[in-house]
N, C-alpha and C positions, 0 to 999 in steps of 0.2 A: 244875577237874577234874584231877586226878592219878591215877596207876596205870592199870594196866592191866585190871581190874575195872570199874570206870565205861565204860571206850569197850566193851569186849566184849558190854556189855546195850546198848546205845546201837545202832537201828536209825532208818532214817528213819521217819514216820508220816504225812508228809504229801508230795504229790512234787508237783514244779512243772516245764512245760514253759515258758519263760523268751526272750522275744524283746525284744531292744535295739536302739530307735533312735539312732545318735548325730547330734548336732544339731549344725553347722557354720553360722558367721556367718564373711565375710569368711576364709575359706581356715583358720580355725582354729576347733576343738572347744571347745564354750562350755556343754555337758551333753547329757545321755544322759537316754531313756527306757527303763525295764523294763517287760514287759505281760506279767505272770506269769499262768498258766492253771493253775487246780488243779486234781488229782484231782477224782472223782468224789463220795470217801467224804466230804472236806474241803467242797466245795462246798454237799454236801448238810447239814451242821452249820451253815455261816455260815448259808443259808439258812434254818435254821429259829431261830435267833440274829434276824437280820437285816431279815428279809422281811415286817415290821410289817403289811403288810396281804395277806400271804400271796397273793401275786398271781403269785408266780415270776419275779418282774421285781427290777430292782433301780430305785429311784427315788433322785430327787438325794438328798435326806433321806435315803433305808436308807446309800447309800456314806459320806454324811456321816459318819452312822452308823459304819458298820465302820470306817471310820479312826480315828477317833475309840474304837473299843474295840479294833483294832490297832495303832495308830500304836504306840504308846507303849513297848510290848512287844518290835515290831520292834527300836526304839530299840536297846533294850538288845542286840541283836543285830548293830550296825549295818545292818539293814534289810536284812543279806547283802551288801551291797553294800562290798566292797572296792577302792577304790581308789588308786592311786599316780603321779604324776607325776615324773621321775627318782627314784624311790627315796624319794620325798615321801610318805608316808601321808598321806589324808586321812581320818581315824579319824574326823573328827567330819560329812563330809560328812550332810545330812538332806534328805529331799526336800522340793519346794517346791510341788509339787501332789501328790496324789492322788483316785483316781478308782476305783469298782467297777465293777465291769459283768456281768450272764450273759449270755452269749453262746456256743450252739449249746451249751447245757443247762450250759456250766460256767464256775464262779465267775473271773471276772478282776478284777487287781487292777494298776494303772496308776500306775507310783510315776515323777514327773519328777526330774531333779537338775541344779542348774544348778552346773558350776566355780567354785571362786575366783577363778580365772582362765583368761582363755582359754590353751588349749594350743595350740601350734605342732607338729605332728606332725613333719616335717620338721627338727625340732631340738629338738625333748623327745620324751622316751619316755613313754607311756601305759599303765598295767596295770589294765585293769578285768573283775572275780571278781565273780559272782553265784553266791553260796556261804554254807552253813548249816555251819558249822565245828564245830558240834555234831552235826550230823546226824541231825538230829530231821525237818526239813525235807531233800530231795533235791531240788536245784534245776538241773533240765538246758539247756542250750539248745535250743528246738527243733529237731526233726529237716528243717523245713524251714524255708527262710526266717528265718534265726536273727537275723541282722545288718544290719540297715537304715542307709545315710547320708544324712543330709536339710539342706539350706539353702547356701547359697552357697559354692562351695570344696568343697565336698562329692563334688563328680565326678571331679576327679584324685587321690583319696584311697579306702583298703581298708581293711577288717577284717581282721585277719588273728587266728584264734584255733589256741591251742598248746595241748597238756598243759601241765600247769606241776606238775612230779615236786618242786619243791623246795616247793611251799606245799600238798604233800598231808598231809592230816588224817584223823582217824578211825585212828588208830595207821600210819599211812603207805598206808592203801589205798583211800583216796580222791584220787584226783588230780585236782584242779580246774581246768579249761578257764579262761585268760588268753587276754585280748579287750586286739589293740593296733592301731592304726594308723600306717598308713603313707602318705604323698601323695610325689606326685610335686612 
């Protein structure tokens, strides 16, 4: 995309409330979960896409399903999920499960990722962006309960989320919330 013509039509069309667990083995980060919640409009599309037996449920088969006419698509987008380890892109990270689910009438979708390696909070930097750089997608963090830590090591250790003014998109008025940790 270039010029300024292309970002000016460019609004989101779909918005995501966005909650990340991160998964600690042994006092170091070993992957992250995202349990993105969509709109109403969005939900209501996959479902009639999706819900093979029109039940309003999602069953193993329908998620199977939606991955499977999502995954691919995301790909191209990195999944929104930007990540970096000292200044390490991991442009090609992909996730290694996924899961659908409705739940309290809206569509979730439960993407796992596991590191290349484990990270050392304590002596590497962490920057992880759940972000639609095109901005077709709005992808927030929850307004509650945004940042969950789970598994061993995990209890002297924070989320800590920033602006991040230097990786804003959408001609510079998007500024996208970076997710780091910190342990003691």
């Amino acid at each position: 995309m270039t010029g300024g013509s292309a970002t000016a039509v460019a609004h989101p069309h779909v918005f995501i409330d966005n909650r990340v667990v991160l998964h600690f083995e042994g006092g170091k980060l070993v992957g992250f979960r995202t349990d993105w919640r969509f709109d109403e409009i969005f939900t209501e599309d996959m479902m009639l896409h999706y819900d093979a037996d029109a039940d309003g449920a999602i069953s193993a088969a329908e998620s199977a399903a939606m991955g499977e006419g999502t995954l691919p698509n995301l790909a191209s987008f990195r999944y929104f999920t930007h990540v970096s380890v000292d200044g390490t892109d991991y442009r090609d990270l992909a996730p290694s499960a996924f899961a659908a689910r409705k739940q309290e009438g809206a569509l979730h979708f439960e993407l796992t990722f596991t590191l290349p390696a484990p990270v050392d909070p304590r002596t590497q930097a962490l920057r992880l962006e759940i972000s639609d750089r095109e901005y077709y997608v709005e992808v927030l963090l929850a307004a509650d309960n945004p940042i969950a830590l789970e598994g061993a090591g995990s209890d002297r250790c924070e989320a800590v989320v920033r602006d991040d003014p230097a990786n804003a998109y959408y001609g510079g008025f998007v500024i996208p919330q970076a997710i780091s940790v910190s342990c003691q």
